[in-house]
MIPAKOL-861536 format. One record per atom (N, C-alpha, C): residue in one letter; atom name; z, y, x. Coordinates in steps of 0.2 Angstrom, whole numbers, plus 5000, padded with zeros to 4 digits. Layout:
{rest:A&atom:CA&up:Z&north:Y&east:X} .
...
REM end
This chain:
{rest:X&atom:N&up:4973&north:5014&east:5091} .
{rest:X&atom:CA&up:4969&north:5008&east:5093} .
{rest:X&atom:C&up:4969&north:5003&east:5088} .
{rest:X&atom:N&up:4965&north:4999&east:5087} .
{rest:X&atom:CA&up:4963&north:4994&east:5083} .
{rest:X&atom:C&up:4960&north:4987&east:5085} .
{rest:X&atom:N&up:4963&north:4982&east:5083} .
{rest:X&atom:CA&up:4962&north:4974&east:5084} .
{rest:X&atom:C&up:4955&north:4972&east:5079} .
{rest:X&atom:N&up:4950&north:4969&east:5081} .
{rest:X&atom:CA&up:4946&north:4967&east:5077} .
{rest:X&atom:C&up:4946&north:4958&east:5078} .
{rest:X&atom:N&up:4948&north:4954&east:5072} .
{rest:X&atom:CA&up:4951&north:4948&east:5074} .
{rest:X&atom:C&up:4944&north:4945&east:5069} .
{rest:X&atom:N&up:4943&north:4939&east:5070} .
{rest:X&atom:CA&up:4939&north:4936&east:5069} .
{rest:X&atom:C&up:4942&north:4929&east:5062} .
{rest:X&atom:N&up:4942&north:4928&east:5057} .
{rest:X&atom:CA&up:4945&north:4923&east:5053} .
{rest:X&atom:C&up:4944&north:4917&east:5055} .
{rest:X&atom:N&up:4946&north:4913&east:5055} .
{rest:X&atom:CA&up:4944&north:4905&east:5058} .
{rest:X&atom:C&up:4945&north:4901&east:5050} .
{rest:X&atom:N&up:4943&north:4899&east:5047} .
{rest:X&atom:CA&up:4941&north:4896&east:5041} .
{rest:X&atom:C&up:4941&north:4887&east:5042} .
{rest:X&atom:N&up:4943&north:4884&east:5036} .
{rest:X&atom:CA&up:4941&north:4875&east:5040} .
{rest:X&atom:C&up:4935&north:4873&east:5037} .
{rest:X&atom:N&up:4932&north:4871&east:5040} .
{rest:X&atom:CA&up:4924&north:4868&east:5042} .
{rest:X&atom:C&up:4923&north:4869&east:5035} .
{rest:X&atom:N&up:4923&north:4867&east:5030} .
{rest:X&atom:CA&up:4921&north:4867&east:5024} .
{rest:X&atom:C&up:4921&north:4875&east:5021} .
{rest:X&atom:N&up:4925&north:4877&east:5024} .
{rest:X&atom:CA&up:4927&north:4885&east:5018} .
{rest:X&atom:C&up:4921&north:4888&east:5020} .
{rest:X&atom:N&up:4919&north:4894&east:5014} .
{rest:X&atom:CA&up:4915&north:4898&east:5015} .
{rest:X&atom:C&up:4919&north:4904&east:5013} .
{rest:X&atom:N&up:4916&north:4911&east:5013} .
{rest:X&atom:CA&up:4917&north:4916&east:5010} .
{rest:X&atom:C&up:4915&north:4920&east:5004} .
{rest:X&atom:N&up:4915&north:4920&east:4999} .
{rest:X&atom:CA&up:4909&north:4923&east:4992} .
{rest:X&atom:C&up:4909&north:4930&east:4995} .
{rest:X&atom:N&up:4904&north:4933&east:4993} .
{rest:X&atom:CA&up:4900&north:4941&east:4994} .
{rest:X&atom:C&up:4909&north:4945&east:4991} .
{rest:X&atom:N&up:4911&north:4942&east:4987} .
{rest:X&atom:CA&up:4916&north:4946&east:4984} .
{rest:X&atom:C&up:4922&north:4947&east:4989} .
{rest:X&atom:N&up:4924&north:4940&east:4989} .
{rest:X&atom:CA&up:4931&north:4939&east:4996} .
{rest:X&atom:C&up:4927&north:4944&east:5000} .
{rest:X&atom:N&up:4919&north:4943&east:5004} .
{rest:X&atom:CA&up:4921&north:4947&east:5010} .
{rest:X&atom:C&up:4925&north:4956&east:5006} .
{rest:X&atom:N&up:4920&north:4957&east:4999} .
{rest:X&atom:CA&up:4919&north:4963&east:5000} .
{rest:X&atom:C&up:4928&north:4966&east:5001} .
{rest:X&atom:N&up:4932&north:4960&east:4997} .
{rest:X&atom:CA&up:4939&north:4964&east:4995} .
{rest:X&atom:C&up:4942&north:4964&east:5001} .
{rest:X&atom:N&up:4940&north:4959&east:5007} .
{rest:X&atom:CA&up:4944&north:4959&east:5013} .
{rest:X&atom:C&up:4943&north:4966&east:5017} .
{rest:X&atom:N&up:4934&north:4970&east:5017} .
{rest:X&atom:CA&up:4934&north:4977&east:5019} .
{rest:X&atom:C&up:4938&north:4982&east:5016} .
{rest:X&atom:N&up:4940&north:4978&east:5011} .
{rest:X&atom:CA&up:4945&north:4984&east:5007} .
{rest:X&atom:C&up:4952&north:4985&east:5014} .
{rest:X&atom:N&up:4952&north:4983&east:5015} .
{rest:X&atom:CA&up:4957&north:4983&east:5020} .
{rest:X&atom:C&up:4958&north:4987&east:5026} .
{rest:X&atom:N&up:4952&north:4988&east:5027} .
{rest:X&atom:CA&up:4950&north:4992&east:5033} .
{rest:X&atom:C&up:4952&north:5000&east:5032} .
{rest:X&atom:N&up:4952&north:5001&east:5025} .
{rest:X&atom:CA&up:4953&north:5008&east:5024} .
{rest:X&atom:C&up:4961&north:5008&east:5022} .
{rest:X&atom:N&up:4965&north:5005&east:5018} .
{rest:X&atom:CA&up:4971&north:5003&east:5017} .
{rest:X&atom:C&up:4973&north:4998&east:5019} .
{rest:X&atom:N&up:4980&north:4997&east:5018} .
{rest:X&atom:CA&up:4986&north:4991&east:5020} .
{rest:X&atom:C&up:4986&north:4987&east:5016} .
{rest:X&atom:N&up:4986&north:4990&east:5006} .
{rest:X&atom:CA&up:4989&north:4988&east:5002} .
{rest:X&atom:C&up:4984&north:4989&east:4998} .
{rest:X&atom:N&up:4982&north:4983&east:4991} .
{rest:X&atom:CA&up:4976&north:4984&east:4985} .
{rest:X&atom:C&up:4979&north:4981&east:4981} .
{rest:X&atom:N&up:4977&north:4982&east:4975} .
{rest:X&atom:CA&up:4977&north:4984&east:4968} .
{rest:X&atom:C&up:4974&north:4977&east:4964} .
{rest:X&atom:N&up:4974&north:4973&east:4960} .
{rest:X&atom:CA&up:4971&north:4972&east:4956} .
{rest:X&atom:C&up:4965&north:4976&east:4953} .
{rest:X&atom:N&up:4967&north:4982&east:4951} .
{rest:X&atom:CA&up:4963&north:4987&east:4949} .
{rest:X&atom:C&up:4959&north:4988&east:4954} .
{rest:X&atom:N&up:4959&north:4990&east:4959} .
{rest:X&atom:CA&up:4954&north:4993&east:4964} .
{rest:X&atom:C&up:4949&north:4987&east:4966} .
{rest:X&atom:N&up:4951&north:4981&east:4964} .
{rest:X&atom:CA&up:4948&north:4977&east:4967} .
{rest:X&atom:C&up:4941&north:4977&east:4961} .
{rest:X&atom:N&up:4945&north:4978&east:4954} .
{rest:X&atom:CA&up:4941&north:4977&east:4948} .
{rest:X&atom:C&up:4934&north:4982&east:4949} .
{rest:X&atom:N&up:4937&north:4989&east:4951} .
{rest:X&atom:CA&up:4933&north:4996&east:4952} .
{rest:X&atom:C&up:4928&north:4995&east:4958} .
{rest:X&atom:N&up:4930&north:4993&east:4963} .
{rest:X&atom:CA&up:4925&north:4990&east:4968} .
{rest:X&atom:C&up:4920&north:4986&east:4968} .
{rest:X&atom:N&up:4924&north:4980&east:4965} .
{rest:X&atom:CA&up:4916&north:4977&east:4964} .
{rest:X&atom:C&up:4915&north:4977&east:4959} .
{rest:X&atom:N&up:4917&north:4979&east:4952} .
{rest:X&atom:CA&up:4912&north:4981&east:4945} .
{rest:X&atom:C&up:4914&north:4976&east:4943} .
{rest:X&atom:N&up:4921&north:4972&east:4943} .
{rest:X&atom:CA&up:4919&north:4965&east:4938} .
{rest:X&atom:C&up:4926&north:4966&east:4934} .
{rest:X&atom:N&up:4925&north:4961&east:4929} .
{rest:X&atom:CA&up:4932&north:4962&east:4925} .
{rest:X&atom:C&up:4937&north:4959&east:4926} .
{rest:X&atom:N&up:4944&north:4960&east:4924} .
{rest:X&atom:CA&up:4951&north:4957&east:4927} .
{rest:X&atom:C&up:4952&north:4950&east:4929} .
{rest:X&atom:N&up:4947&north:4945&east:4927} .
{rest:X&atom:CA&up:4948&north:4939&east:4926} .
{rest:X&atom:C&up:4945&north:4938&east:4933} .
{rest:X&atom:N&up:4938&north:4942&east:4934} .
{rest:X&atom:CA&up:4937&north:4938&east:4940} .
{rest:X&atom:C&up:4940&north:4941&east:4948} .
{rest:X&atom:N&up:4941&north:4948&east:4946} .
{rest:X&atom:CA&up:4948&north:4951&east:4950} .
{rest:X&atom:C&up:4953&north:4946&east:4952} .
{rest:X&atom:N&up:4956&north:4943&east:4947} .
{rest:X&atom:CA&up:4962&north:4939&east:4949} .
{rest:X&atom:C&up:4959&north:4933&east:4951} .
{rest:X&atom:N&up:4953&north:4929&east:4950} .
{rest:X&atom:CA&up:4947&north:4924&east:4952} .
{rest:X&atom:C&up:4949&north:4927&east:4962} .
{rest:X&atom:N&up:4945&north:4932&east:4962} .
{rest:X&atom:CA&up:4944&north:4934&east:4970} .
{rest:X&atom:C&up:4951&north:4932&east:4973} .
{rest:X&atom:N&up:4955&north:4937&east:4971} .
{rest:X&atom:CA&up:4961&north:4936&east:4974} .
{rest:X&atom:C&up:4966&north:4928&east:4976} .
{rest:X&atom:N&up:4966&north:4926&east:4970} .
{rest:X&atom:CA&up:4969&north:4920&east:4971} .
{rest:X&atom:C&up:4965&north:4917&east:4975} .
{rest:X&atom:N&up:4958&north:4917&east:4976} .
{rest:X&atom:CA&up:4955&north:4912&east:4981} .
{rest:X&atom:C&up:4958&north:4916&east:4987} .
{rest:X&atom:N&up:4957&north:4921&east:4989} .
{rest:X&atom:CA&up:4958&north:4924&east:4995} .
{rest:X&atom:C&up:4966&north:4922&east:4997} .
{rest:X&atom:N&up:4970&north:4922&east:4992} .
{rest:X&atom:CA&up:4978&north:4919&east:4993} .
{rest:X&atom:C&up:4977&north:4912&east:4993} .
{rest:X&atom:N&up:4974&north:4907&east:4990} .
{rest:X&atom:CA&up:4973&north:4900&east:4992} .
{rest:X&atom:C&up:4972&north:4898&east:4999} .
{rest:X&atom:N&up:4967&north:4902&east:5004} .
{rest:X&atom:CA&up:4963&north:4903&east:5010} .
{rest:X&atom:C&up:4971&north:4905&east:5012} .
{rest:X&atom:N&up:4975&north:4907&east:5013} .
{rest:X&atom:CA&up:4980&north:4910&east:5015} .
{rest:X&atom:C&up:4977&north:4917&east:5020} .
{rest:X&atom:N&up:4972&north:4922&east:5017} .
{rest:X&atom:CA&up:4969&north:4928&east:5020} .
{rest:X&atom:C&up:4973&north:4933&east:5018} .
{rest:X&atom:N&up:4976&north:4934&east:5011} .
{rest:X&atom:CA&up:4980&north:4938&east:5009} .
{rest:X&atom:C&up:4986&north:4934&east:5007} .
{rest:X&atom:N&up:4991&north:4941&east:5006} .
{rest:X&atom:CA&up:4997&north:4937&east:5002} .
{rest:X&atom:C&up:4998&north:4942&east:4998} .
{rest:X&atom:N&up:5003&north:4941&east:4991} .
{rest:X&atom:CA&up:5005&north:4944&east:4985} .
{rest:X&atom:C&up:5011&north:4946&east:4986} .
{rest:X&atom:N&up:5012&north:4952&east:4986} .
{rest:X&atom:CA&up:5019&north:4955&east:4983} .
{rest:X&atom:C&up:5020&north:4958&east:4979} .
{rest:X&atom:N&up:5026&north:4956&east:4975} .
{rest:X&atom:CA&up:5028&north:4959&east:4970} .
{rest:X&atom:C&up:5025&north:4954&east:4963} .
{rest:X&atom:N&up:5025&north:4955&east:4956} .
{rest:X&atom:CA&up:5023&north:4955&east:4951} .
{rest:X&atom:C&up:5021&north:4960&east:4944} .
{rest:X&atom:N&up:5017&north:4953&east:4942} .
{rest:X&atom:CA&up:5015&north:4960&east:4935} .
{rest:X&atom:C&up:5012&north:4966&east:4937} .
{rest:X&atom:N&up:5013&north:4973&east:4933} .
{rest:X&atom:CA&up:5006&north:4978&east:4936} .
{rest:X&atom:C&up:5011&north:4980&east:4942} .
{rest:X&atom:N&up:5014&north:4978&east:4946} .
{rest:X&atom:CA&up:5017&north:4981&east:4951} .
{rest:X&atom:C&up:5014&north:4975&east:4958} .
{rest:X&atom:N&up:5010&north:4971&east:4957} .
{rest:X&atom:CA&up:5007&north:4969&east:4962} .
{rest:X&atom:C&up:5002&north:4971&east:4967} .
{rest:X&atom:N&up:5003&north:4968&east:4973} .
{rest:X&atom:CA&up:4999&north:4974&east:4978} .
{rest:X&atom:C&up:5000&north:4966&east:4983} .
{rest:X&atom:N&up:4992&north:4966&east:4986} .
{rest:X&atom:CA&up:4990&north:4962&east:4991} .
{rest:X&atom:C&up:4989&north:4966&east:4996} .
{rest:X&atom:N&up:4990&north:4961&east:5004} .
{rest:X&atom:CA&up:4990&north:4964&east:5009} .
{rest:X&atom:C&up:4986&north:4960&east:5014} .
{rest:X&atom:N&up:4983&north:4960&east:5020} .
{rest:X&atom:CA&up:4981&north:4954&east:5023} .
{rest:X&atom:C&up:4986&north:4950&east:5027} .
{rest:X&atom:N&up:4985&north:4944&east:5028} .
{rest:X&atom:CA&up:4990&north:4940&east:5030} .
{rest:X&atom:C&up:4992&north:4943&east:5039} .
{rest:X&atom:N&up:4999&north:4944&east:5041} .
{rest:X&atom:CA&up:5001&north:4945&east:5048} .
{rest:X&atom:C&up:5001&north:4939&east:5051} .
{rest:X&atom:N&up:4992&north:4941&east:5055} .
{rest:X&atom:CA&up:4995&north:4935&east:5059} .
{rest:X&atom:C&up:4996&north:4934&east:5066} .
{rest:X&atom:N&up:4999&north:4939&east:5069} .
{rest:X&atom:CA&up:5002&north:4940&east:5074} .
{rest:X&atom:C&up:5006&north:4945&east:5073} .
{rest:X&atom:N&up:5014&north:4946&east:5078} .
{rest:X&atom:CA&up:5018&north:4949&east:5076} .
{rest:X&atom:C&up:5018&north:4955&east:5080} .
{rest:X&atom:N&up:5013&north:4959&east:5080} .
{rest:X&atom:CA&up:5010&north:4965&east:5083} .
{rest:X&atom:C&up:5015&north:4972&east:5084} .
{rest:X&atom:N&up:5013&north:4976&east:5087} .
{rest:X&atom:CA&up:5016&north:4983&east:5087} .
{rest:X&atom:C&up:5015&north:4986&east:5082} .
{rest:X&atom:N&up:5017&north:4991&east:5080} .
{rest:X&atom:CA&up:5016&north:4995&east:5073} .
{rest:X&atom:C&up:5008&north:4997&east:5074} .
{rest:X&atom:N&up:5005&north:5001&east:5080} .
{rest:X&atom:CA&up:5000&north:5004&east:5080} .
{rest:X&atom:C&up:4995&north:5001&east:5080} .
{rest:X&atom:N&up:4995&north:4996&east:5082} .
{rest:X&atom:CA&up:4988&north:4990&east:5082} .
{rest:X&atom:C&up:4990&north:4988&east:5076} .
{rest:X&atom:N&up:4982&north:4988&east:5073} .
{rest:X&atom:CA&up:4981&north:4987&east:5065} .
{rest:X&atom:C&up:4975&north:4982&east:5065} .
{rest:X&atom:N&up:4979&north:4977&east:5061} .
{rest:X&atom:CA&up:4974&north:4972&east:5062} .
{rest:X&atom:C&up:4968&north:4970&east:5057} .
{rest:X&atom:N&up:4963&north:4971&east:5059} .
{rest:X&atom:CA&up:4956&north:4971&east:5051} .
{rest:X&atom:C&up:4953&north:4966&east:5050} .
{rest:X&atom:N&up:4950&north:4964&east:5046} .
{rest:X&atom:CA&up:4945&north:4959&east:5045} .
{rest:X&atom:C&up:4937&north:4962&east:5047} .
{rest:X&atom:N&up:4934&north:4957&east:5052} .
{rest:X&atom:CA&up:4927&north:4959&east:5054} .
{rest:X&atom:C&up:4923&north:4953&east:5052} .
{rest:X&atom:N&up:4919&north:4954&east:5047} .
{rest:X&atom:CA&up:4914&north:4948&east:5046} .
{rest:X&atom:C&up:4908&north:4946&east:5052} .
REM end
């Protein structure tokens, strides 16, 4: 079973093509990459870590770990069951 949750943003925020796209990255897995963000949308590291950190500023993902061992997750925002998985729907 799966929860389709809607992101509630403040009045001003928008999303870029790219946020949305990393946020569908999640629908398929839990955890991403730097790299996989790079491979996905075809851009180079800078703007990788560009996406990211806005989507971490937004408070929609958060950062675990450091260095090449870093792995973003979407933000838990409710303290759910294991089985219900929560996705971003644009």
């Amino acid at each position: 079973m799966s929860i389709h949750i809607l992101l509630c943003l403040k009045s001003k925020e928008t999303l870029s093509d790219n946020e949305h796209c990393v946020l569908k990255m999640f629908e398929k897995q839990e955890f991403i990459t730097r790299k996989e963000v790079e491979k996905t949308l075809a851009v180079s590291q800078a703007m990788a870590v560009r996406v990211l950190r806005q989507l971490s500023d937004k408070n929609l993902i958060r950062v675990m770990g450091r260095g090449k061992n870093t792995r973003y997750s979407l933000v838990n925002f409710f303290n759910l069951h294991n089985n219900i998985k929560i996705i971003y729907m644009p």
